[in-house]
C-alpha positions in Angstrom: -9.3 -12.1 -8.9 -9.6 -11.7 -12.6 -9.7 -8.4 -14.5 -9.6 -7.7 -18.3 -10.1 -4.8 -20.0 -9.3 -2.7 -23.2 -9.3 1.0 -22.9 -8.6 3.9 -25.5 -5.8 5.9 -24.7 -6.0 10.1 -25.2 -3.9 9.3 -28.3 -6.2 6.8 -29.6 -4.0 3.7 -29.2 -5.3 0.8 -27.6 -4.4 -0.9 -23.9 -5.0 -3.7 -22.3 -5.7 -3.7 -18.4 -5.1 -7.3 -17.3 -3.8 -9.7 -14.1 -0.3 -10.2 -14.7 0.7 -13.7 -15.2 4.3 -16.0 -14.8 4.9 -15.2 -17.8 5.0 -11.7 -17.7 8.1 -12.0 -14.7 10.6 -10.8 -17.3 8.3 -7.5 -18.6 7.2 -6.6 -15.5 10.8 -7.0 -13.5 12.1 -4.7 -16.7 9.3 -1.9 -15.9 9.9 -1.9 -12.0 13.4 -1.0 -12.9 12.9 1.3 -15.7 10.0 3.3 -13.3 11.8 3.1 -10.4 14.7 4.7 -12.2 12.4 7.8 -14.4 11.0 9.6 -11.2 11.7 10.0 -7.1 8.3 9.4 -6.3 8.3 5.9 -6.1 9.3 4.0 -2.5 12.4 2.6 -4.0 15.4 2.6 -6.4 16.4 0.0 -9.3 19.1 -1.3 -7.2 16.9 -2.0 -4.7 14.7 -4.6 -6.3 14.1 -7.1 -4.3 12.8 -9.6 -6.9 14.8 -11.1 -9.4 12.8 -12.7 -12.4 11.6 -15.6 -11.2 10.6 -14.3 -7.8 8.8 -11.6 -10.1 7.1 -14.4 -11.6 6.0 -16.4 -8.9 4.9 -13.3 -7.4 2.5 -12.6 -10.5 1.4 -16.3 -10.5 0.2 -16.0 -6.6 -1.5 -12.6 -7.6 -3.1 -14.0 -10.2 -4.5 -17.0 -8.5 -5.6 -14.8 -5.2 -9.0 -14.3 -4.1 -8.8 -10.5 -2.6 -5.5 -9.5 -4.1 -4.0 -8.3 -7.7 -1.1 -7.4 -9.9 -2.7 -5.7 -12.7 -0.2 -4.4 -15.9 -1.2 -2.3 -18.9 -0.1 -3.2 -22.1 0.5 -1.0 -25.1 1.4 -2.3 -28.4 2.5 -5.7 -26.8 4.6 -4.0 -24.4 3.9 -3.6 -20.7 4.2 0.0 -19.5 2.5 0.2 -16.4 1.6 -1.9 -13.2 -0.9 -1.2 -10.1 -1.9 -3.3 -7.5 -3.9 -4.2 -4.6 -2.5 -5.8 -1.5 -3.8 -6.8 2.2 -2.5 -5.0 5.0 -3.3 -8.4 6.9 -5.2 -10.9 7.7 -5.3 -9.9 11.3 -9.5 -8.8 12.2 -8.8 -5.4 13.1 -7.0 -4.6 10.0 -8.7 -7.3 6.8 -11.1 -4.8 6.0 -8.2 -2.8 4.2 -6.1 -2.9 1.5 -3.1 -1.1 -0.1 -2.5 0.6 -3.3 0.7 1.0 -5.4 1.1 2.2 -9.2 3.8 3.2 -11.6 3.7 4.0 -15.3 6.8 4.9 -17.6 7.1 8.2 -18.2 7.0 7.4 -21.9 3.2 6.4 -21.4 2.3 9.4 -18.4 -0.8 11.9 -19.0 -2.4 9.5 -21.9 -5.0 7.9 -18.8 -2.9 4.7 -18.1 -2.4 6.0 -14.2 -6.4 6.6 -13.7 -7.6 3.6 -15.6 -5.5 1.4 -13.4 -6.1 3.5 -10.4 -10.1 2.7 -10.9 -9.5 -0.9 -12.2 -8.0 -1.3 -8.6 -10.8 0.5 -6.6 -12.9 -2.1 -8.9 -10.8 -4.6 -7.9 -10.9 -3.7 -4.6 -14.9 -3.4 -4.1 -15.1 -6.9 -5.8 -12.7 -8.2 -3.0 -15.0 -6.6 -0.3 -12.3 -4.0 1.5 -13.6 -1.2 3.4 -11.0 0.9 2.9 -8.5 1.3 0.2 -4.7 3.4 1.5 -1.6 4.6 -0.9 0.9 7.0 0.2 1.9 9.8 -2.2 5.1 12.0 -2.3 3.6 15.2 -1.2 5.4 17.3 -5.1 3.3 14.4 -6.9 0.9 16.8 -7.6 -0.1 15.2 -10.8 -0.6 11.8 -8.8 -2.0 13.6 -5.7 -4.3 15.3 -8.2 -5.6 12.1 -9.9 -6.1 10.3 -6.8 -8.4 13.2 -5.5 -10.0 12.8 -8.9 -10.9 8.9 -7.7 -12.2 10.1 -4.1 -9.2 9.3 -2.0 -8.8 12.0 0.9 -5.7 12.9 3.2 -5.8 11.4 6.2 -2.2 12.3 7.7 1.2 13.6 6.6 5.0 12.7 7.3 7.4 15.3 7.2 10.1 12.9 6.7 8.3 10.0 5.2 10.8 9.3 2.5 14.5 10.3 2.4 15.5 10.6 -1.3 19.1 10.1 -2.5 18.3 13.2 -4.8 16.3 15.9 -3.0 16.8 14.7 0.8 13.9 14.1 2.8 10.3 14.1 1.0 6.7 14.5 2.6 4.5 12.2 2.2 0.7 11.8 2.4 -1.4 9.3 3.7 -5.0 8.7 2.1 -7.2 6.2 1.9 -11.0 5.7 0.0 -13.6 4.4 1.9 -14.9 2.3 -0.7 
């Protein structure tokens, strides 16, 4: 699934929503670890990478070359600085119609629209694929992300009390949504 596209940011610089490639392993392996690292929001720590570069790469190759799934990355100044993507819960009947949503953004590059132009190139992404039904999960004190995602019609569908268990602030809540798209 291919998607390109240039969008202004709120401070009038340029980015560049694109697929990943293979050759973006050693950019987008450095911005897993520096977002996982800036908030505990996100389903995992640095440490806990399971990718190292070239695993990262592959990775990007397969997304690139796959029919109903992506790895998207925003680019500023020839610098990636944010990633979303949309993955399959299965290929199983009962459960191909949906899909599942993930996104992270250096904090460097929060509140200038990165987070809901990727968030809506994925819904796009997404229809173009054919899902019915498009699911994230959401640390329930996200309210920035919580809000945004409201913004692009996702709704609560369910909540865990102990969903996550943060080294930092113990156990988290977290919501379930989903779009029907």
């Amino acid at each position: 699934m291919k998607y390109n596209q240039i969008i202004i940011l709120k401070n009038g610089m340029e980015c560049c929503l694109r697929n990943g490639t293979e050759h973006d392993g050693q950019a987008v392996w450095d911005n897993f670890n520096l977002t996982h690292g800036e908030t505990d929001y996100l389903l995992s720590y640095p440490d806990e990478n399971s990718f190292d570069v070239m695993q990262e790469s592959q990775y990007l190759k397969e997304k690139a070359e796959c029919e109903n799934e992506t790895q998207l990355v925003a680019v500023v100044d020839h610098k990636i600085v944010g990633t979303a993507g949309i993955e399959s819960i299965g290929a199983k009947y009962k459960v191909r119609h949906r899909a599942k949503f993930g996104i992270s953004v250096a904090k460097e590059f929060w509140g200038l629209g990165i987070g809901q132009a990727l968030t809506t190139a994925c819904i796009e992404c997404a229809r173009a694929a054919e899902y019915i039904q498009l699911e994230l999960d959401v640390v329930a004190d996200n309210v920035r992300a919580l809000s945004m995602y409201k913004k692009a019609g996702f709704v609560e569908y369910g909540r865990n009390p102990k969903g996550f268990n943060s080294r930092m602030a113990g156990f988290q809540e977290v919501i379930y949504m989903r779009l029907e798209l």
